[in-house]
PDB file of the backbone (N, CA, C, O) and the ligand in Angstrom, with CONECT records:
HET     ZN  A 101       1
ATOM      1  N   UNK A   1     123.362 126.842 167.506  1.00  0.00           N
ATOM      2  CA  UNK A   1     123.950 126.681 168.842  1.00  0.00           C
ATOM      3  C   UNK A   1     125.472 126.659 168.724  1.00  0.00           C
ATOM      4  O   UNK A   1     125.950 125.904 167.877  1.00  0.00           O
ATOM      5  N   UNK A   2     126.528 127.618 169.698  1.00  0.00           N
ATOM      6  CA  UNK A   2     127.522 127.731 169.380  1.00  0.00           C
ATOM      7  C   UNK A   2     128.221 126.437 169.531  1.00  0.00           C
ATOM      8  O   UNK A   2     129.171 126.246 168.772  1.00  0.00           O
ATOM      9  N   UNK A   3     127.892 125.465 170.431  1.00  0.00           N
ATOM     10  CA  UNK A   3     129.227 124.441 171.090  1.00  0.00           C
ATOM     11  C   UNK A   3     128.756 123.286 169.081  1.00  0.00           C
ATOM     12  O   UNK A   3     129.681 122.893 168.369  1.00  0.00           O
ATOM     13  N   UNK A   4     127.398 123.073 168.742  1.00  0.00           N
ATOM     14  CA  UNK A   4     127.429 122.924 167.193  1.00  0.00           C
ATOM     15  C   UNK A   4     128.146 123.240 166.136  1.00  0.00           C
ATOM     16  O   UNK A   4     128.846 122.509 165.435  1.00  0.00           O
ATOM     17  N   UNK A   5     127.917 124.462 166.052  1.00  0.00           N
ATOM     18  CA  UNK A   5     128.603 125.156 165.025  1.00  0.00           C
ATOM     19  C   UNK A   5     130.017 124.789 164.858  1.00  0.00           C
ATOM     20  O   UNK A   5     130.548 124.443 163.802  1.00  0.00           O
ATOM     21  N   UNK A   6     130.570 124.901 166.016  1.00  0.00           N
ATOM     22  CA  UNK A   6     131.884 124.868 165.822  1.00  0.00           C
ATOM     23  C   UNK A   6     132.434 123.340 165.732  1.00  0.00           C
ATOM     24  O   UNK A   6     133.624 123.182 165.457  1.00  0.00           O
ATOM     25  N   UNK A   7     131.400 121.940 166.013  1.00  0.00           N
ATOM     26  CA  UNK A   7     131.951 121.020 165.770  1.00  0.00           C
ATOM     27  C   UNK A   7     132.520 120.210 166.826  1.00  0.00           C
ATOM     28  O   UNK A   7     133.260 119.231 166.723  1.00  0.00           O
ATOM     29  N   UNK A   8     131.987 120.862 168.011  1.00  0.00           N
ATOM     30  CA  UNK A   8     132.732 120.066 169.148  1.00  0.00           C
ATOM     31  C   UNK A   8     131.422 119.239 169.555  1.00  0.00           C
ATOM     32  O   UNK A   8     130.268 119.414 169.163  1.00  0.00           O
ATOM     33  N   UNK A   9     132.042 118.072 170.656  1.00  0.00           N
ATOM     34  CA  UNK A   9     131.133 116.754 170.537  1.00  0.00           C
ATOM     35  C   UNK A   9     131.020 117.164 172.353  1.00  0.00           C
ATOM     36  O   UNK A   9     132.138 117.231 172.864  1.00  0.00           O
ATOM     37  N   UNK A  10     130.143 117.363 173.083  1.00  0.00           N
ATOM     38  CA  UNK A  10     129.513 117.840 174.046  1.00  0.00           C
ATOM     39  C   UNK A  10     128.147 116.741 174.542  1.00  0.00           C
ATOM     40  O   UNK A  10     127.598 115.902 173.828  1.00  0.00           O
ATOM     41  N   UNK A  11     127.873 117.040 175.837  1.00  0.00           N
ATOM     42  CA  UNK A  11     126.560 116.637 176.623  1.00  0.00           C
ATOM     43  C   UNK A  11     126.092 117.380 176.891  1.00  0.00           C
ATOM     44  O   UNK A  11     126.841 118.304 177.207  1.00  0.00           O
ATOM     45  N   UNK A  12     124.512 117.696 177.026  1.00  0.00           N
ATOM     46  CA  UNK A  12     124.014 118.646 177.785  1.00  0.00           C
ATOM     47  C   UNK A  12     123.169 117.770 178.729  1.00  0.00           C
ATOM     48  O   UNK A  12     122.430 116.810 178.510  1.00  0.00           O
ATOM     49  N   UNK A  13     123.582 118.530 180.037  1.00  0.00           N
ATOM     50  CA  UNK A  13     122.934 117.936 181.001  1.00  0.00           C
ATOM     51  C   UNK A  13     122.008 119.634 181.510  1.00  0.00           C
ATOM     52  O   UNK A  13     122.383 120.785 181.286  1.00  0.00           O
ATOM     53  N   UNK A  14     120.487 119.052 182.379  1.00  0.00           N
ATOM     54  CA  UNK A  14     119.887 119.981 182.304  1.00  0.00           C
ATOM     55  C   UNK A  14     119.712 119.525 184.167  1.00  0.00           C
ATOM     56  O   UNK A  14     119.297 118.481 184.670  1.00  0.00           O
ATOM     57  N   UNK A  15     120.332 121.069 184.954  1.00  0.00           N
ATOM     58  CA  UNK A  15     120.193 120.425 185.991  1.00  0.00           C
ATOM     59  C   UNK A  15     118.767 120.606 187.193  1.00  0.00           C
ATOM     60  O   UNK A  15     118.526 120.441 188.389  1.00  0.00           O
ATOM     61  N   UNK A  16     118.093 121.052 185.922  1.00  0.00           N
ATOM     62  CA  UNK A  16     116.516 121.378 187.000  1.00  0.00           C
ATOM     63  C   UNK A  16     116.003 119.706 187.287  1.00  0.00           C
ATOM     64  O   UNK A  16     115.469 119.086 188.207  1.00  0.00           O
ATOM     65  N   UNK A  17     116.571 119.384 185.763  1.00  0.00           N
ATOM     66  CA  UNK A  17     116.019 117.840 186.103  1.00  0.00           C
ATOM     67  C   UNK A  17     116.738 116.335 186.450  1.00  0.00           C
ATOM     68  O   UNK A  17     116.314 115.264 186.886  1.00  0.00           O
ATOM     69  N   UNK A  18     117.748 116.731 186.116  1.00  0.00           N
ATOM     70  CA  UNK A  18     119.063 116.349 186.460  1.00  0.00           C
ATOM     71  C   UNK A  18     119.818 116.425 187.805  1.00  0.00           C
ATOM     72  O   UNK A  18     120.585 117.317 188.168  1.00  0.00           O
ATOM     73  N   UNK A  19     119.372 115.081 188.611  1.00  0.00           N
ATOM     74  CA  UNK A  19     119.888 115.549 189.993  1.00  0.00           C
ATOM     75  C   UNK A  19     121.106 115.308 190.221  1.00  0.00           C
ATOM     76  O   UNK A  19     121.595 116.076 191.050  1.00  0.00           O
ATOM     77  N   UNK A  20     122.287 113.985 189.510  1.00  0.00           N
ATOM     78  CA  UNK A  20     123.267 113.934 189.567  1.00  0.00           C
ATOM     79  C   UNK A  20     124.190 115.164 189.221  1.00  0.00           C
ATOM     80  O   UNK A  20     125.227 115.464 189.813  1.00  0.00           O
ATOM     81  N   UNK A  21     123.667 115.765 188.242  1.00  0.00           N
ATOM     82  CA  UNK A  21     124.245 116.760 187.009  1.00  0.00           C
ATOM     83  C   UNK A  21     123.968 118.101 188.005  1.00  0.00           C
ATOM     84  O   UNK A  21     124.738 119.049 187.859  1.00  0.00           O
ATOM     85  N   UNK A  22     122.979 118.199 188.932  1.00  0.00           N
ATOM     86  CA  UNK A  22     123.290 119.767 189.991  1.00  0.00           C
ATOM     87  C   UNK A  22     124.099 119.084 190.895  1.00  0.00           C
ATOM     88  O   UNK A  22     125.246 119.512 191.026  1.00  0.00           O
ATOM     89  N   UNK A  23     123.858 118.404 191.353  1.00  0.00           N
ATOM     90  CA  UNK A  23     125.050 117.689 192.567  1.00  0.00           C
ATOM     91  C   UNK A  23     126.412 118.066 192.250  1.00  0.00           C
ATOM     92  O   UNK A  23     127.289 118.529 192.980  1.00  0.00           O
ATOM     93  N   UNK A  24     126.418 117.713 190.744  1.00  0.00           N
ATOM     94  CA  UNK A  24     128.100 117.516 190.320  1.00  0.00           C
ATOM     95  C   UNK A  24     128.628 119.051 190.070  1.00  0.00           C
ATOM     96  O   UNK A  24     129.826 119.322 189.996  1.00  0.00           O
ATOM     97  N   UNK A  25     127.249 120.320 189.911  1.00  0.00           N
ATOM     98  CA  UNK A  25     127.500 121.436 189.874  1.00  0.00           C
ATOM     99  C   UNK A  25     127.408 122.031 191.131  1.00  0.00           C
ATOM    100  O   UNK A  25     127.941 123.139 191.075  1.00  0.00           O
ATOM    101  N   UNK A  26     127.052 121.834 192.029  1.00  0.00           N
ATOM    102  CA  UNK A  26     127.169 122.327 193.871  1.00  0.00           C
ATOM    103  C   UNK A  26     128.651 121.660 193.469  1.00  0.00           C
ATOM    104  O   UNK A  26     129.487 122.295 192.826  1.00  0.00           O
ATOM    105  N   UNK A  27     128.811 120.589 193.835  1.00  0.00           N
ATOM    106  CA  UNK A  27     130.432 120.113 194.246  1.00  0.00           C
ATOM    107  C   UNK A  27     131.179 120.777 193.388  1.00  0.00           C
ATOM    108  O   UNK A  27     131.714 121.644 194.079  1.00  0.00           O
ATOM    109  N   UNK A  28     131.520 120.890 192.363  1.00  0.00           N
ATOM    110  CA  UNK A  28     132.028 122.008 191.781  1.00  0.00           C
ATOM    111  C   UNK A  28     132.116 123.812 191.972  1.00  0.00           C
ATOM    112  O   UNK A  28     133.014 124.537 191.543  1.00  0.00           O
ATOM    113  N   UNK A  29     131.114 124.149 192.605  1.00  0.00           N
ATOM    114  CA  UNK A  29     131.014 125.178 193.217  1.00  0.00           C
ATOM    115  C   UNK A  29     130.514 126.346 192.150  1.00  0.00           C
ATOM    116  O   UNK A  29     130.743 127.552 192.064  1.00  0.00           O
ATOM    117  N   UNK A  30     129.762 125.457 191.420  1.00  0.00           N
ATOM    118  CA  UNK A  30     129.425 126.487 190.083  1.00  0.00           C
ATOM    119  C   UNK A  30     127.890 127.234 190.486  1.00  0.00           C
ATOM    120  O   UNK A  30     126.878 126.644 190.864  1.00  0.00           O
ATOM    121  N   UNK A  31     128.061 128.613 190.289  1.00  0.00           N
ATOM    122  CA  UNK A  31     127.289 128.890 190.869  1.00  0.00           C
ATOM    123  C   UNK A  31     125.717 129.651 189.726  1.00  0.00           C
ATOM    124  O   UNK A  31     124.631 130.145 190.028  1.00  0.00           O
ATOM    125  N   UNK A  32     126.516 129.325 188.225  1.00  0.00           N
ATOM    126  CA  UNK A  32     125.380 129.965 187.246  1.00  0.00           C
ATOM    127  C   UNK A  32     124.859 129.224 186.381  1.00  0.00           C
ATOM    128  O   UNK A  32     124.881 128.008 186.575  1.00  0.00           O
ATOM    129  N   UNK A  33     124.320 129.699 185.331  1.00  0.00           N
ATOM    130  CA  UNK A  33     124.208 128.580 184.042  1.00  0.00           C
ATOM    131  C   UNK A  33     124.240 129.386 183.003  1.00  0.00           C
ATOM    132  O   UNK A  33     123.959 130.572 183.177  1.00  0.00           O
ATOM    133  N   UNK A  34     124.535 128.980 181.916  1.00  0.00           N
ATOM    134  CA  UNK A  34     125.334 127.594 181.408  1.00  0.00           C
ATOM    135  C   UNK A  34     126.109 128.003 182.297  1.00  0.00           C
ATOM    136  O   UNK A  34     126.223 129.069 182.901  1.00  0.00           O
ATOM    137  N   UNK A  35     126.878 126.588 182.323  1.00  0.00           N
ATOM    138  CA  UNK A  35     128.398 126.266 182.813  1.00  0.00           C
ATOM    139  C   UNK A  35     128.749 125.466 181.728  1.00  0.00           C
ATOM    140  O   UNK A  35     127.897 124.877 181.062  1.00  0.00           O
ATOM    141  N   UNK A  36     130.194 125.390 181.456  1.00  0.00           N
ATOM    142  CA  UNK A  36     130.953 124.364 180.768  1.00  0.00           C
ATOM    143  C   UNK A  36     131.800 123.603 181.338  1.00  0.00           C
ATOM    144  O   UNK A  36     132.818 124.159 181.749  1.00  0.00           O
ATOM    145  N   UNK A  37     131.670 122.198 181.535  1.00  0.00           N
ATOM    146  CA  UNK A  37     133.014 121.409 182.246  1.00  0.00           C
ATOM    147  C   UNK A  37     133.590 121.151 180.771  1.00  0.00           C
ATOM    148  O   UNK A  37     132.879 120.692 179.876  1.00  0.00           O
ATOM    149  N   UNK A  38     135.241 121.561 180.557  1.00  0.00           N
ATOM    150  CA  UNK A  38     136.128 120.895 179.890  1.00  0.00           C
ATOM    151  C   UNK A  38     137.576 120.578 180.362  1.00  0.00           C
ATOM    152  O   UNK A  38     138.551 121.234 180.729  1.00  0.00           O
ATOM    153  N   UNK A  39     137.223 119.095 180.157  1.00  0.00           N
ATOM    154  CA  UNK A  39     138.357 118.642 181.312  1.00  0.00           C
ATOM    155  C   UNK A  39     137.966 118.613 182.805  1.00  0.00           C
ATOM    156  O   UNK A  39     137.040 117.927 183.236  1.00  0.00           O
ATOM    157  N   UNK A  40     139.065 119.737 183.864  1.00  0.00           N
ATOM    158  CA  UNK A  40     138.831 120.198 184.827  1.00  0.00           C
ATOM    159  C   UNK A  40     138.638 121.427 184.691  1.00  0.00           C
ATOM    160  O   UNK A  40     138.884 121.932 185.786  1.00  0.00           O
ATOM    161  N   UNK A  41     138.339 122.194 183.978  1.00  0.00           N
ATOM    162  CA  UNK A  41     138.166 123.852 183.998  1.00  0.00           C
ATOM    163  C   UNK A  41     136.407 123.718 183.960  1.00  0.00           C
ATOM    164  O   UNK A  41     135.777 122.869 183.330  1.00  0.00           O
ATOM    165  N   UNK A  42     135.814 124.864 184.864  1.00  0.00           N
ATOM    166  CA  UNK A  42     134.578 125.065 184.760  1.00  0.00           C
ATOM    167  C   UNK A  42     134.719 126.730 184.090  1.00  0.00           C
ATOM    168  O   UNK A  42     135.424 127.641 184.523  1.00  0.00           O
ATOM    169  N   UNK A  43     133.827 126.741 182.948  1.00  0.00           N
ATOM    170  CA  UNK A  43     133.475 127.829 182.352  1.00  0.00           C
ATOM    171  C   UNK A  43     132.138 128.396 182.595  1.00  0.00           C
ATOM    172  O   UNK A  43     131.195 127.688 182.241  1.00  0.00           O
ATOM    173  N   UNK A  44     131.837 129.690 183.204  1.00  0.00           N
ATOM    174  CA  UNK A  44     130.134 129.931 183.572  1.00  0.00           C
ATOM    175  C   UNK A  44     129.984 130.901 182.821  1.00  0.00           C
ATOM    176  O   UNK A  44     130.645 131.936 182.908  1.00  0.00           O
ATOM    177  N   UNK A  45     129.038 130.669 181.939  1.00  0.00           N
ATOM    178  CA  UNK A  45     128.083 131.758 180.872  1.00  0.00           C
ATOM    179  C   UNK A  45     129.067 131.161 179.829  1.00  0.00           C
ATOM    180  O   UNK A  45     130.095 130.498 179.966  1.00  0.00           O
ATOM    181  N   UNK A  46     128.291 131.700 178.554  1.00  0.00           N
ATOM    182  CA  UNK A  46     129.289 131.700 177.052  1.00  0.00           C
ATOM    183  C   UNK A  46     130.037 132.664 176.567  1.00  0.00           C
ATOM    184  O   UNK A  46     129.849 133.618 175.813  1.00  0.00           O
ATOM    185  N   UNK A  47     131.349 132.013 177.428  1.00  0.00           N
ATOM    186  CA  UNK A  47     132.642 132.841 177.416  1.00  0.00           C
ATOM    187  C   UNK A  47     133.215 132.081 176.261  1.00  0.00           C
ATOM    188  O   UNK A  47     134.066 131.199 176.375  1.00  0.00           O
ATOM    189  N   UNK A  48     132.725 132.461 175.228  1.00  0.00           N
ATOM    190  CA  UNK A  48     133.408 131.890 173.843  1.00  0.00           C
ATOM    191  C   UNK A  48     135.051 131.722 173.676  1.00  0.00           C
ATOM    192  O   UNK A  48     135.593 130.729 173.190  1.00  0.00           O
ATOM    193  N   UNK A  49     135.724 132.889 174.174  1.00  0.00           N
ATOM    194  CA  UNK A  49     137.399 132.986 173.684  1.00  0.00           C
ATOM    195  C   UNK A  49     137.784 131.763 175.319  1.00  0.00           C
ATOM    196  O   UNK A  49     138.675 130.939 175.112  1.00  0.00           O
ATOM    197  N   UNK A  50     137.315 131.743 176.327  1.00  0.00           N
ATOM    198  CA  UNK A  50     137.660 131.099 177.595  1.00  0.00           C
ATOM    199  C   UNK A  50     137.424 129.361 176.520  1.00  0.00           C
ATOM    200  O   UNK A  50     138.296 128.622 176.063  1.00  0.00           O
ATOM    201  N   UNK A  51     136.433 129.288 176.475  1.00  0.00           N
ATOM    202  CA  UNK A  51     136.045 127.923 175.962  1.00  0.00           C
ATOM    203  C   UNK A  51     136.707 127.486 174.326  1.00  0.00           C
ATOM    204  O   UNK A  51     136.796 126.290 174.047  1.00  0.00           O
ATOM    205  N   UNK A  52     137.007 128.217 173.631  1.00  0.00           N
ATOM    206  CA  UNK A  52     138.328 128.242 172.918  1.00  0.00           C
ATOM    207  C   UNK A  52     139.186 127.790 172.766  1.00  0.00           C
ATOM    208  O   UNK A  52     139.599 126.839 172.104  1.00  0.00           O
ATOM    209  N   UNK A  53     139.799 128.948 173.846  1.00  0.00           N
ATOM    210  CA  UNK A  53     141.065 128.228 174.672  1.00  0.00           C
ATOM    211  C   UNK A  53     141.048 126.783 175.384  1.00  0.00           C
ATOM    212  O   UNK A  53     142.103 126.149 175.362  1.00  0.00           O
ATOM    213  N   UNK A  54     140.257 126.388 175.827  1.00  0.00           N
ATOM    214  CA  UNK A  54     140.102 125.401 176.857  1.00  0.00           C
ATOM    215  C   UNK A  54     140.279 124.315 175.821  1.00  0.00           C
ATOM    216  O   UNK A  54     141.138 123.477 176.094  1.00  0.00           O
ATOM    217  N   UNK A  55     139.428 124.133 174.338  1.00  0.00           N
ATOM    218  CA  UNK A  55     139.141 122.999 173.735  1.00  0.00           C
ATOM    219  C   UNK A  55     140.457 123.018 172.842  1.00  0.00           C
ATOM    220  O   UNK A  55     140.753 121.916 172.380  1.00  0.00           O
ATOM    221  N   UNK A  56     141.105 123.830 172.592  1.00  0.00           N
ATOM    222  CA  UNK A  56     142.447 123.653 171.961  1.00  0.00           C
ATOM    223  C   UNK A  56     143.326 123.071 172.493  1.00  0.00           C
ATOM    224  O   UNK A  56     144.239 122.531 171.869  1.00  0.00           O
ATOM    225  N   UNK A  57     143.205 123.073 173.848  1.00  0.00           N
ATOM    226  CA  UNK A  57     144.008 122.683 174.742  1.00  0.00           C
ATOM    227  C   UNK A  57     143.399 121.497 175.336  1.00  0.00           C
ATOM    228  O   UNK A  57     142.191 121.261 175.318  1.00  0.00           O
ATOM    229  N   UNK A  58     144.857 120.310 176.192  1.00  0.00           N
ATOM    230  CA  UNK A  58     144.442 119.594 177.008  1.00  0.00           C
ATOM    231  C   UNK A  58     145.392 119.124 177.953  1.00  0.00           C
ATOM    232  O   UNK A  58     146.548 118.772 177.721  1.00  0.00           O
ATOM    233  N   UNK A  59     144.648 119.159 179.307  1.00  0.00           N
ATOM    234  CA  UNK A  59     145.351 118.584 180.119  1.00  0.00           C
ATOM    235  C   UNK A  59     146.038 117.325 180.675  1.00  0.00           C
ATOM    236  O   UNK A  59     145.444 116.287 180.965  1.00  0.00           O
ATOM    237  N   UNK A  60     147.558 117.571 180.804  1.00  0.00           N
ATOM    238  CA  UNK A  60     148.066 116.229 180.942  1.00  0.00           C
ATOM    239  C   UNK A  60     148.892 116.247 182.005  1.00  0.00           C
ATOM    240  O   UNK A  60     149.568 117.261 182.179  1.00  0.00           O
ATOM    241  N   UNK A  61     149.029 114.888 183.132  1.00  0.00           N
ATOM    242  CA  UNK A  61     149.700 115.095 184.334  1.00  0.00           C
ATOM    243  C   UNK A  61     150.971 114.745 183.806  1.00  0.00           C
ATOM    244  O   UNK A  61     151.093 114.492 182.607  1.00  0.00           O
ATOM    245  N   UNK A  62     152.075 114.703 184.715  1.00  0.00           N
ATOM    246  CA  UNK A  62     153.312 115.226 184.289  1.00  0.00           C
ATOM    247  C   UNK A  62     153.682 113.481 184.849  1.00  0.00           C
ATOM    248  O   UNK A  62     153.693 113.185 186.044  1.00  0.00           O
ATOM    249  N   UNK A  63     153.996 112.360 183.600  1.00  0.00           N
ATOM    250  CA  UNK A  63     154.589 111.094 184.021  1.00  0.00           C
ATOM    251  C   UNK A  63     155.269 111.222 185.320  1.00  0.00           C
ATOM    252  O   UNK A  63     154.929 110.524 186.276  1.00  0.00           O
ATOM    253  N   UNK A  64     156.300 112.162 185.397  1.00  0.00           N
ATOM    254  CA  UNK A  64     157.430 111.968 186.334  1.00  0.00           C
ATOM    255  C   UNK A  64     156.729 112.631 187.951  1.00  0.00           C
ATOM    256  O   UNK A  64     156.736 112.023 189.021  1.00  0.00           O
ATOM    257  N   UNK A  65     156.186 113.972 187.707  1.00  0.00           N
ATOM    258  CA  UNK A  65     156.024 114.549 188.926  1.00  0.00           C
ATOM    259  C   UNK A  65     154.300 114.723 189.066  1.00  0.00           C
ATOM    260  O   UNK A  65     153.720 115.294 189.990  1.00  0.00           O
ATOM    261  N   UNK A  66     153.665 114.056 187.868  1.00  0.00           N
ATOM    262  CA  UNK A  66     152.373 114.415 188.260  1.00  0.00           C
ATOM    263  C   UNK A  66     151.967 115.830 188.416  1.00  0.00           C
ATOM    264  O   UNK A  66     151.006 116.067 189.148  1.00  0.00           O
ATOM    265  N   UNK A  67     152.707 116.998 187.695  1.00  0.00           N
ATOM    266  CA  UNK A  67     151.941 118.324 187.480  1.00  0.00           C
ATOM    267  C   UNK A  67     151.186 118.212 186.530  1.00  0.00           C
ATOM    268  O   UNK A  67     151.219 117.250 185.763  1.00  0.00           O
ATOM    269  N   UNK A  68     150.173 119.442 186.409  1.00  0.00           N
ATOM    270  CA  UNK A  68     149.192 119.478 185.431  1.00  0.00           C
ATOM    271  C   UNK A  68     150.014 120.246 184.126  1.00  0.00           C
ATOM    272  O   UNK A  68     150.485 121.352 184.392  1.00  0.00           O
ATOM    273  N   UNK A  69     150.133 119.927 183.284  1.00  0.00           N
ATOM    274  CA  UNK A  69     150.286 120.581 182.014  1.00  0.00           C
ATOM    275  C   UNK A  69     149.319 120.973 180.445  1.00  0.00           C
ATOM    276  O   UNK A  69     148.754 120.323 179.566  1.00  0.00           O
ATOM    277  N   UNK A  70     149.511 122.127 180.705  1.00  0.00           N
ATOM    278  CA  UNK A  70     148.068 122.391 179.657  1.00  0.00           C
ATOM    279  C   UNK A  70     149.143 122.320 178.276  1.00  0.00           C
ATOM    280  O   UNK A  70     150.208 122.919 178.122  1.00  0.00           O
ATOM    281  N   UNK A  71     148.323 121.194 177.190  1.00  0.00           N
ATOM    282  CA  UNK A  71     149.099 121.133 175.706  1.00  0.00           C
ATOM    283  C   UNK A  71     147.987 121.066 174.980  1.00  0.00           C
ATOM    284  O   UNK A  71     146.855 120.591 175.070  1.00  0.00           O
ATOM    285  N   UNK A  72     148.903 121.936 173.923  1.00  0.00           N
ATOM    286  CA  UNK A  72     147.441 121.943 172.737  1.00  0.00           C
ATOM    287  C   UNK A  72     146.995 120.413 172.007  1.00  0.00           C
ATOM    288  O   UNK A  72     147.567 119.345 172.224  1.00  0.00           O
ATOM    289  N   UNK A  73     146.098 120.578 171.310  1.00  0.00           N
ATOM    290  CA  UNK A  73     145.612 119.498 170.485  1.00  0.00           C
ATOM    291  C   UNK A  73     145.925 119.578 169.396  1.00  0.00           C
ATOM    292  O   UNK A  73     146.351 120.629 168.916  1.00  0.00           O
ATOM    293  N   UNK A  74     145.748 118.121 168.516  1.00  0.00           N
ATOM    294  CA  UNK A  74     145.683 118.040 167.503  1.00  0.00           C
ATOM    295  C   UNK A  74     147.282 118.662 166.568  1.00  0.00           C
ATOM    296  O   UNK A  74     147.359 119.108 165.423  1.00  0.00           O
ATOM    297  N   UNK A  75     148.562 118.418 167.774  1.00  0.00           N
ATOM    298  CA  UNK A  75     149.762 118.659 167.020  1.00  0.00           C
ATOM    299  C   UNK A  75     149.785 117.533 166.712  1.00  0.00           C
ATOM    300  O   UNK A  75     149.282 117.754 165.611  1.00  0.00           O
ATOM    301  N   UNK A  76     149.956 116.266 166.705  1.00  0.00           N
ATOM    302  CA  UNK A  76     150.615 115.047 165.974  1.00  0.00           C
ATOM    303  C   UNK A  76     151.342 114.467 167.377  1.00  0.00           C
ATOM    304  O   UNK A  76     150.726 114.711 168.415  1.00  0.00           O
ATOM    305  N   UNK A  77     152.534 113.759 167.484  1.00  0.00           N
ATOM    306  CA  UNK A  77     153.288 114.092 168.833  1.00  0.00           C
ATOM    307  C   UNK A  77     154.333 114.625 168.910  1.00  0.00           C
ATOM    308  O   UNK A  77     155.269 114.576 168.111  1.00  0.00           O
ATOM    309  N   UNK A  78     154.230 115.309 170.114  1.00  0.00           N
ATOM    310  CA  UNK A  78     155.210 116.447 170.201  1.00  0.00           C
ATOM    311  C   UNK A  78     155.914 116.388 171.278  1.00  0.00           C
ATOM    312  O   UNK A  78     155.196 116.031 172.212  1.00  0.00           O
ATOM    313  N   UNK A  79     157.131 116.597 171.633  1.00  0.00           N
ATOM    314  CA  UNK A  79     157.731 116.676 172.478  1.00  0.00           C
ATOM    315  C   UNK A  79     157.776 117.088 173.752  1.00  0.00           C
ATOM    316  O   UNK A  79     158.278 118.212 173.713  1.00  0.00           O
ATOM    317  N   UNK A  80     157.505 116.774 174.962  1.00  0.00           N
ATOM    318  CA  UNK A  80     157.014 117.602 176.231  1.00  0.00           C
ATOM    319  C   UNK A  80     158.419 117.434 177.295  1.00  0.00           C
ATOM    320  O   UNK A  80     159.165 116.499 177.585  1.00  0.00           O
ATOM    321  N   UNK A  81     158.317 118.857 177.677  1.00  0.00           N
ATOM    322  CA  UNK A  81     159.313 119.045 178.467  1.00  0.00           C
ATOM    323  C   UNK A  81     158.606 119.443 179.847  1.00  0.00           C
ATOM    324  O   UNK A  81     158.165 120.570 179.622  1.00  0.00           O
ATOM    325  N   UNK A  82     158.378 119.204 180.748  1.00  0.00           N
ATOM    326  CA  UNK A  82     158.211 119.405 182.232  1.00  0.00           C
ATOM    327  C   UNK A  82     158.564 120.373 182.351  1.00  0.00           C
ATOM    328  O   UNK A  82     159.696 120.566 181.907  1.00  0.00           O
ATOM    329  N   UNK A  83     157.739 121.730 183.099  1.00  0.00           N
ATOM    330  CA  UNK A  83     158.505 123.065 183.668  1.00  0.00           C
ATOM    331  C   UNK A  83     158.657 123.069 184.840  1.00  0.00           C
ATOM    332  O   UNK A  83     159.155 124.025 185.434  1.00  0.00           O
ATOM    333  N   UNK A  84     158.122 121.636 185.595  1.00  0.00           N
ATOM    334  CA  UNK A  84     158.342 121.618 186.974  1.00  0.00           C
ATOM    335  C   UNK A  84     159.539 120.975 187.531  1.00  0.00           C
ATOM    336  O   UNK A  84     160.196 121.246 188.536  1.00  0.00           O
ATOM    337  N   UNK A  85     159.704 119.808 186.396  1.00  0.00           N
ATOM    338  CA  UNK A  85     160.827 119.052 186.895  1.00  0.00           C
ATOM    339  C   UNK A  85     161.678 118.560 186.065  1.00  0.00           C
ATOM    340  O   UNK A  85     162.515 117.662 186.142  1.00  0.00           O
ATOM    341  N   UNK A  86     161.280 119.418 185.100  1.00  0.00           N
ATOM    342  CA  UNK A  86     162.007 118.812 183.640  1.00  0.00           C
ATOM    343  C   UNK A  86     162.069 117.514 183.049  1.00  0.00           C
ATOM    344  O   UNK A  86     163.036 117.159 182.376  1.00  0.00           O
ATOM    345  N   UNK A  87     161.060 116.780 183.276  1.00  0.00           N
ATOM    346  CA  UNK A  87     160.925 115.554 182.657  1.00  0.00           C
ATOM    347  C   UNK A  87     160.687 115.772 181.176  1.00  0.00           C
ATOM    348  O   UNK A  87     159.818 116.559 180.802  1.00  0.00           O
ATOM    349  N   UNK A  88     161.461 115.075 180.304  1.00  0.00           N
ATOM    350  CA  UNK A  88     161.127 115.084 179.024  1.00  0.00           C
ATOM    351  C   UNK A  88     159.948 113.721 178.491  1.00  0.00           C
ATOM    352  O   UNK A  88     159.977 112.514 178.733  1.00  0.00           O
ATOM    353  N   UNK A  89     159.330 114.257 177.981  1.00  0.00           N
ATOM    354  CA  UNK A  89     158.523 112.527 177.136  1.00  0.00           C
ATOM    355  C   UNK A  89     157.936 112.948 175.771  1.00  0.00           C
ATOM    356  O   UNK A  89     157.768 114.150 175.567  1.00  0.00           O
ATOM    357  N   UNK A  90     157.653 112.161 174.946  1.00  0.00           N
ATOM    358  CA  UNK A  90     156.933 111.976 174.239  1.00  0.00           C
ATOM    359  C   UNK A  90     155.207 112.090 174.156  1.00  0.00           C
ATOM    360  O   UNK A  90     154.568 111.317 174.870  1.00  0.00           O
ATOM    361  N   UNK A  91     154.703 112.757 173.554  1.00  0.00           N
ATOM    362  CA  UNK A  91     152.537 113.079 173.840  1.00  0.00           C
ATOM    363  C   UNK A  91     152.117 113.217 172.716  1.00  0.00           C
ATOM    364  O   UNK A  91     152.392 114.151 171.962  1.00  0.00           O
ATOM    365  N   UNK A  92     151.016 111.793 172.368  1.00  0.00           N
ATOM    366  CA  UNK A  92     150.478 112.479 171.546  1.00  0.00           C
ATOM    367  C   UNK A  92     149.348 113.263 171.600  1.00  0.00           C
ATOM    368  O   UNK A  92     148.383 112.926 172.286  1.00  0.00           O
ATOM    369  N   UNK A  93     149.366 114.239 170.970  1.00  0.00           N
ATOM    370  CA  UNK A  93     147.810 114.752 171.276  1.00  0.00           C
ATOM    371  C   UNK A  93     146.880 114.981 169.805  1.00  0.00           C
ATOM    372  O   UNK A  93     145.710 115.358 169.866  1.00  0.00           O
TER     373      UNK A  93
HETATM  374 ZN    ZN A 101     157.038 116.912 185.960  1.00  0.00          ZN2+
END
């Protein structure tokens, strides 16, 4: 199983039987299966390079202005500069 292989730590929710888990996929507006929630990104089918990308990455709101900023993982901490408002801070990821 690919989300195995590669070592990532996942849930599977099954939503035939799972009524919270289709609920939370109607409100989401997902309309296939698989789907992947990571983070806030919904991924539908196994779009391997999409889901990739997604787990390398993570989303962080912006201290100062509250934008979303996508930063990778697993740098150590790194320096973040705001492209919205130029807030500088410190992240670890
Ligand atoms: Zn900002």
């Amino acid at each position: 199983m690919y989300l195995q292989n590669k070592g990532y730590s996942f849930e599977e929710k099954d939503v035939n039987k799972d009524m919270d888990a289709r609920n939370d996929m109607i409100n989401r507006g997902i309309q296939g299966v698989p789907a992947f929630i990571i983070g806030d990104e919904v991924v539908v089918g196994l779009d391997t390079a999409k889901i990739e990308n997604l787990m390398r990455h993570k989303i962080v709101n912006c201290p100062s202005c509250n934008a979303k900023l996508r930063l990778p993982r697993g740098k150590g901490t790194i320096k973040v500069t705001c492209p919205k408002c130029k807030y500088g801070f410190n992240l670890e990821t």
